[in-house]
C-alpha positions in Angstrom: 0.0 0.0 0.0 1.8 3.1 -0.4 1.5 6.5 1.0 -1.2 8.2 -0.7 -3.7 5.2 -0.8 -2.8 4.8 3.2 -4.0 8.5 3.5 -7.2 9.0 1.0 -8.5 5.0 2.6 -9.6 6.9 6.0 -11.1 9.9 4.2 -12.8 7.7 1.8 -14.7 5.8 4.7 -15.5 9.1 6.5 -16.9 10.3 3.1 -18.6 7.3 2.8 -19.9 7.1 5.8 -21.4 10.6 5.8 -23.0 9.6 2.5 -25.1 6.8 4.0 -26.1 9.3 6.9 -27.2 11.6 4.3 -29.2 9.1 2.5 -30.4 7.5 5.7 -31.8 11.3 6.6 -33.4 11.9 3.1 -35.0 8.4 3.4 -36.0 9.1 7.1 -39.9 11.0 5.9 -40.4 8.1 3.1 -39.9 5.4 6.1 -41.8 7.5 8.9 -44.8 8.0 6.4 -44.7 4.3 5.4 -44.7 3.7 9.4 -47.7 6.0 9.8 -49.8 4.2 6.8 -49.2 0.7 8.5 -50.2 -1.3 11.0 -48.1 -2.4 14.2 -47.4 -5.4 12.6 -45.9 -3.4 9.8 -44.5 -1.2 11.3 -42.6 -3.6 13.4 -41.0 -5.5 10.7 -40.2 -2.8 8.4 -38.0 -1.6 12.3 -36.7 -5.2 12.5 -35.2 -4.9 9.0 -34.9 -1.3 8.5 -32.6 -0.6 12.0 -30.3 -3.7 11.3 -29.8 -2.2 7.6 -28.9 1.1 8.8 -26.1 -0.1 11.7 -24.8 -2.2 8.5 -24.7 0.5 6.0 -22.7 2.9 8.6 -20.5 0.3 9.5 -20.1 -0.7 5.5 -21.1 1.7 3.2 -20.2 -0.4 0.3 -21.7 -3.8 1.3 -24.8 -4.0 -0.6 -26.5 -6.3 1.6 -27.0 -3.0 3.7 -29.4 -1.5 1.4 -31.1 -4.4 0.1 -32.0 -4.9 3.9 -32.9 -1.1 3.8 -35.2 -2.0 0.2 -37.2 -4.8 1.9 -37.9 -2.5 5.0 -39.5 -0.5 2.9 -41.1 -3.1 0.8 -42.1 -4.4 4.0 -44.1 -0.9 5.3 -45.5 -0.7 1.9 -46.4 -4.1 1.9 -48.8 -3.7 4.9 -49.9 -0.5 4.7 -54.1 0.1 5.3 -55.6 1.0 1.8 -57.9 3.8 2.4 -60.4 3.7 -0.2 -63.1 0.9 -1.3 -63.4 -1.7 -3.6 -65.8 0.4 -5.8 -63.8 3.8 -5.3 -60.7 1.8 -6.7 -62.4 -0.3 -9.5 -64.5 3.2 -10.9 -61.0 5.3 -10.4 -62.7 8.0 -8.0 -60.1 7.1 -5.2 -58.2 10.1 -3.8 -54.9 10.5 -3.7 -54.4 8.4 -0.5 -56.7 6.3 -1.1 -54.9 5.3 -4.6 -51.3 5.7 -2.7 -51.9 3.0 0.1 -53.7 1.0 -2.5 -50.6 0.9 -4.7 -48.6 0.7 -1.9 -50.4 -2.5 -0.5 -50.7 -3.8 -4.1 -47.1 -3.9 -5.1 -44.4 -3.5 -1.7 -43.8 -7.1 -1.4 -42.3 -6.8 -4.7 -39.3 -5.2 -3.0 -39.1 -8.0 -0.2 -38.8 -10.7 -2.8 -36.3 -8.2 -4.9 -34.3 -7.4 -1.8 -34.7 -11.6 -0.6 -33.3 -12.8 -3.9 -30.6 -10.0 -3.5 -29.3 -11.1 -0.3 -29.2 -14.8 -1.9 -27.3 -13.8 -4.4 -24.4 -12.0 -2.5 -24.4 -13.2 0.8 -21.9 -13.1 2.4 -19.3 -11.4 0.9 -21.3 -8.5 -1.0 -19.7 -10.0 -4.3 -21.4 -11.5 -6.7 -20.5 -15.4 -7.0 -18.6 -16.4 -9.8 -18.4 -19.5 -12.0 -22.1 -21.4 -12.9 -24.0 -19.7 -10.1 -22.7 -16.4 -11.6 -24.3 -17.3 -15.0 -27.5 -18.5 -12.7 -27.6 -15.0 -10.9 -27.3 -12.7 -13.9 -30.1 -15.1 -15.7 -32.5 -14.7 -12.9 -31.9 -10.3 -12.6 -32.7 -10.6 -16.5 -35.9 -13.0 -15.7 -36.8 -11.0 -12.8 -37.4 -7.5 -14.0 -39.8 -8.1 -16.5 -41.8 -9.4 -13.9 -41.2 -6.8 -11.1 -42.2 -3.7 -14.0 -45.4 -5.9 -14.5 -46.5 -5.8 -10.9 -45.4 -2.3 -10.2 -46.1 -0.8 -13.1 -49.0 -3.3 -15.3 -52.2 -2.4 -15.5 -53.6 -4.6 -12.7 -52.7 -4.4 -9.1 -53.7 -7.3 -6.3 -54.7 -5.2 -3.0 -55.1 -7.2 0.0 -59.0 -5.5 1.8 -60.5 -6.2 4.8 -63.7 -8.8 4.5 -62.0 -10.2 1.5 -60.7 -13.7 1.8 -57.9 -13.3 -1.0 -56.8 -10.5 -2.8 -58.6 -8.3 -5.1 -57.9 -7.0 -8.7 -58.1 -3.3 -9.4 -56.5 -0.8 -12.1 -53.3 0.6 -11.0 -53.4 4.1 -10.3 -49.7 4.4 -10.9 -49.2 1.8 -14.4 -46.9 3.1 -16.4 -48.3 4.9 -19.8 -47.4 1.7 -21.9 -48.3 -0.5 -19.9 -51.8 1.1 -18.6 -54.1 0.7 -21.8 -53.0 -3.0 -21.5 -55.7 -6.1 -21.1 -55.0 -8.3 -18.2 -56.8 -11.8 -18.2 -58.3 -12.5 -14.5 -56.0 -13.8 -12.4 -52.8 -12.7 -14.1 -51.3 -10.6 -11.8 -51.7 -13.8 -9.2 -50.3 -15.7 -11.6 -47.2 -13.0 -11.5 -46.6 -13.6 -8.1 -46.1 -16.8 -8.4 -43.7 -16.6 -11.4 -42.2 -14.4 -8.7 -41.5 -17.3 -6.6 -39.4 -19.3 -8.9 -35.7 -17.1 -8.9 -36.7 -16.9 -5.4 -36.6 -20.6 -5.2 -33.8 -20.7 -7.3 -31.7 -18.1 -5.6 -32.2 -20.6 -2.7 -30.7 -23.4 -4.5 -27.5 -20.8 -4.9 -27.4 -20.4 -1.3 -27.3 -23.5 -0.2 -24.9 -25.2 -2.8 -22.5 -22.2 -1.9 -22.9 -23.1 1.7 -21.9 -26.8 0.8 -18.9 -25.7 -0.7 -17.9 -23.1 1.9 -14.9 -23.9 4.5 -13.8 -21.9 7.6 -15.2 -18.5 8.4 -17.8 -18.3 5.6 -19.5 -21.7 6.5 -19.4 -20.0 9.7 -21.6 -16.8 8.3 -24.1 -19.1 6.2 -24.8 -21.1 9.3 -26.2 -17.8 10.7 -28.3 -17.4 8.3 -29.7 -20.8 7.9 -30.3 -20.8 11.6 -32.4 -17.7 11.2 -34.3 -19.1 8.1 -35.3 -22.2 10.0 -36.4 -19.9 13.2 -38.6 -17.8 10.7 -39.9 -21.1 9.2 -40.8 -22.5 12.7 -42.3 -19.4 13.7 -44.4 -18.9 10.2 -45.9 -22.3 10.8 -46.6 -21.0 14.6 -48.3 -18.3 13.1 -50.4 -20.3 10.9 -51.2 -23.1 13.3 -52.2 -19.8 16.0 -54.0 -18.1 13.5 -55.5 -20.5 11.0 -55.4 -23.3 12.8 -56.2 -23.0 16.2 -58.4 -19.6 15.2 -57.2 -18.1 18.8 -58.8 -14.9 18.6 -55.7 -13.6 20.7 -53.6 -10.4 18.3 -50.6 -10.2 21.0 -50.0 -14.1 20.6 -49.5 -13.7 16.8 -48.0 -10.7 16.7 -45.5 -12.1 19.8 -44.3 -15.0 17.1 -43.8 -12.3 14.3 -42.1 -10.0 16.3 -39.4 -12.8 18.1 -38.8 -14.9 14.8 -38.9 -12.5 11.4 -36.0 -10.2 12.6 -33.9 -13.3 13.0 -33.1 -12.5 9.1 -31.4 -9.2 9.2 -29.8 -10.1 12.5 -28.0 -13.1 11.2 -27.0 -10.7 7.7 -25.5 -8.2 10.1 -23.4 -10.4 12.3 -22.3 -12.6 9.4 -21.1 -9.3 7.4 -19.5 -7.7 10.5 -18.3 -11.6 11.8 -19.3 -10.2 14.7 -19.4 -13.6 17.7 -19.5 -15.7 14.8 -18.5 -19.0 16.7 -21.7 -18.1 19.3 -24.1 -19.9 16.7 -23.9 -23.4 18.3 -24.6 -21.9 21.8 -27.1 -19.9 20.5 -29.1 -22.8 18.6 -28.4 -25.5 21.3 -30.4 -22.8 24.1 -32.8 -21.6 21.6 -33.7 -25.2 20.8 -33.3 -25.9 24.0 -35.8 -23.4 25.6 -38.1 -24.3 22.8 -38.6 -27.8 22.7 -38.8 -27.5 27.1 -41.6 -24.7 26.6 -43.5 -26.8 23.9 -43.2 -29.9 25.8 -45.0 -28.1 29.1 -47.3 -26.7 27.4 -48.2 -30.2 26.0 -48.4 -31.5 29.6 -50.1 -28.6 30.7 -53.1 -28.8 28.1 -53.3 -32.6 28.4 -53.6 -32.6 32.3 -55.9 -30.1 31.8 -58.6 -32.2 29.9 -57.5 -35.3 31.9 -58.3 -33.8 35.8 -61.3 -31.8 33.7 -62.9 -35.2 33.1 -61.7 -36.5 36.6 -63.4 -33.7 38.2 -66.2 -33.5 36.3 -68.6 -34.3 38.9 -67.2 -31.7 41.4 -68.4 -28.3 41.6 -65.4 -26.0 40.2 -64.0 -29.1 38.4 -62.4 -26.9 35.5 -60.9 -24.5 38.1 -59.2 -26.8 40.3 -57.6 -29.0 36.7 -56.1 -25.5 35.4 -54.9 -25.1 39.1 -53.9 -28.4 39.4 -52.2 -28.5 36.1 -50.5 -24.7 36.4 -48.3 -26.5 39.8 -47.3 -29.5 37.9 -45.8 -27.0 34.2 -44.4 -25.1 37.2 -43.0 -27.7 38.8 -42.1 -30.0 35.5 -40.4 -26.8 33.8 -37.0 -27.1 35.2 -36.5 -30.8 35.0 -37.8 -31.0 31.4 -35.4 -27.8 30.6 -32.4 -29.4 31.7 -32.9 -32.8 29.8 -33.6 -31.7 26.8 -31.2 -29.1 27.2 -28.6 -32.0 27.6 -29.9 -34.0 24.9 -29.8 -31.1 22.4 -26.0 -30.2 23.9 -25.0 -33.7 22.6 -26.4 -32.9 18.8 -25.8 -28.8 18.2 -23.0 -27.9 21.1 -20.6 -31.0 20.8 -17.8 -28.6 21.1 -18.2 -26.8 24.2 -19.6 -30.1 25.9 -16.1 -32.0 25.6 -14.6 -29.0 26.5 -16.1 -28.7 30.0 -15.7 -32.6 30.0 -12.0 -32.2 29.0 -11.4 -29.6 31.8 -13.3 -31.4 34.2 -11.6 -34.6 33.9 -8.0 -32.4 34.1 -9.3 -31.1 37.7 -9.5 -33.9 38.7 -6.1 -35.2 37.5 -4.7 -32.6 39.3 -5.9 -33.4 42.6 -3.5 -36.1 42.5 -0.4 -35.3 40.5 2.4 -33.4 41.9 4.9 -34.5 39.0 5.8 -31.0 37.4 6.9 -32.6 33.8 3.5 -34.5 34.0 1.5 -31.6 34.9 3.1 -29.7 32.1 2.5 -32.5 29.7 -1.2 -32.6 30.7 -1.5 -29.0 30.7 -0.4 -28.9 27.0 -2.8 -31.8 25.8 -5.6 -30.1 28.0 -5.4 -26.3 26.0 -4.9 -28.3 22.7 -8.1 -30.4 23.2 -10.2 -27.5 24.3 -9.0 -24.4 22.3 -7.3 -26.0 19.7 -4.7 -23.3 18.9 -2.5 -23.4 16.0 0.6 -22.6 18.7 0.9 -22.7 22.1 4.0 -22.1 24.8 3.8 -22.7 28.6 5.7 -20.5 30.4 7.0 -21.6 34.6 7.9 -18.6 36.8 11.2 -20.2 38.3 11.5 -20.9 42.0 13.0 -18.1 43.7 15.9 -18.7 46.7 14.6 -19.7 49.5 11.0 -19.8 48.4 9.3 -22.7 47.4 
């Protein structure tokens, strides 16, 4: 590196840093009034992606995972935003302007989620984009892709998700660009766009996890992040479906609770696989996740099943249903801790071998030296013990020597 280039590399990041800052100020009213035209749920995803995008695109101006995390946010506030105006205001085109905004906006933000989705696929976790055959896949999916993005932004026919409305509902886009807006759309097409939509996204996939495969060291490291948050979004989407759809609990704060603790696993896994921030934490972190999980799921099995067992014991006394949740409230209570720490082992042994013959390496060497007194052995043992555990590529014991007349 020579002089000049050591010089101008600081000033370029505080340049570029001050860039993002100024485009995440510019961008600041477009997210607020995004925020203000959704819902909570809304609102909290587009802050679960949208604050995680920001920290990365200060930290690295030039990673472009940064702003495709910023893109979904917004696709994400658009996405769910609360169209305004009716069914017959939108299909006659006497909407007003908010009305025809948050209709748009509703109609076509996902697009940006799937754009920003495939994105991340594409680059994680370097930025870069991969070479060789998936190279050649990625660049053939970008040229697939956009037709299809201009057709639901800009086509004639936007899908707007309406309350009392079981699916979504085709109306003229107030926004379709002027070649595109005289256009006829057979029914159904723009649904059919979607899920055209889904196929690079599928495929994008595929690139992922082949590059994953193939990865060694630090970047199988990263891609583990992010196929542990995948899985928790896809355990918590079929939590929401089973509380929702299901189950038809009639209880917001329960399915908003799953969205809000699962769907910003994403961007947290992006930003600590870019920064390599506590990257060797991910076996800890899904061996107690798992942990805590299965525990909680298997209480609240025992819970509802000795519910409807001391129910139909006690049917015949007065308060029966009272004294069964009572009754079955002490033993979750009880059973919780017990059932935590079993599974908790048995997951240990599958997703935190590591960590577990460590603490059974240095357990076993405290006990060894309760009985040795041999300084060549202990040295010998100490050695074996640190290479066992942290498995460093050197290592060099040093003795203080005995002083005169001490011990």
């Amino acid at each position: 590196m020579t002089p000049a280039t050591a010089m101008t590399t600081p000033r370029a990041a505080r340049l570029a840093r001050v860039r993002t800052l100024l485009a995440g100020v510019l961008a600041l009213p477009v997210v607020l009034a995004t925020a203000r035209l959704s819902d909570a749920g809304g609102v909290l995803l587009l802050l679960s992606y949208g604050v995680p995008g920001l920290v990365l695109a200060v930290r690295r101006p030039r990673q472009p995972i940064a702003w495709l995390l910023l893109l979904m946010a917004i696709g994400l506030g658009l996405g769910t935003a609360r169209v305004s105006a009716t069914v017959a205001e939108l299909l006659a085109g006497t909407a007003d302007a908010l009305g025809e905004f948050t209709a748009w906006a509703n109609g076509t933000g996902w697009v940006l989620v799937f754009v920003g989705l495939i994105g991340i696929a594409l680059v994680f976790p370097s930025g870069a984009f991969p070479t060789g055959r998936w190279g050649r896949v990625g660049r053939l999916l970008i040229a697939t892709t956009l037709p299809v993005v201009v057709l639901l932004v800009g086509g004639p026919v936007i899908n707007v998700t309406l309350p009392g409305y079981a699916s979504g509902v085709d109306v003229p886009n107030p926004y379709a660009l002027p070649f595109l807006a005289g256009a006829g759309m057979p029914p159904g097409f723009t649904t059919l766009l979607w899920l055209v939509l889904l196929v690079p996204s599928l495929v994008a996939g595929m690139s992922l996890v082949a590059r994953f495969r193939e990865s060694t060291g630090q970047a199988r490291l990263q891609y583990r992040w992010l196929a542990s948050a995948l899985a928790l979004v896809g355990i918590g989407s079929v939590a929401w479906a089973l509380v929702t759809n299901v189950l038809r609990l009639d209880v917001p704060l329960l399915a908003a609770g799953i969205v809000g603790l699962t769907y910003p696993a994403i961007p947290i896994a992006v930003v600590v696989a870019v920064l390599r921030y506590r990257l060797y934490e991910i076996d800890r972190l899904v061996s107690r996740t798992l942990g805590w999980a299965l525990a909680t799921a298997a209480v609240v099995a025992m819970f509802v099943v000795a519910v409807l067992g001391l129910q139909a014991a006690l049917a015949g006394i007065t308060q029966g249903a009272t004294l069964a949740v009572a009754a079955s409230t002490l033993l979750a209570f009880a059973a919780f801790q017990p059932v935590r720490a079993w599974v908790q082992a048995f997951v240990d042994r599958r997703f935190d071998r590591p960590r577990l013959e460590a603490e059974r390496s240095l357990a076993a060497y405290g006990e060894r030296l309760q009985h040795e007194v041999d300084l060549a052995t202990l040295t010998r043992d100490v050695e074996g013990t640190v290479a066992e555990t942290l498995r460093p590529t050197a290592a060099t014991l040093w003795i203080r020597p005995a002083r005169p007349g001490r011990p």
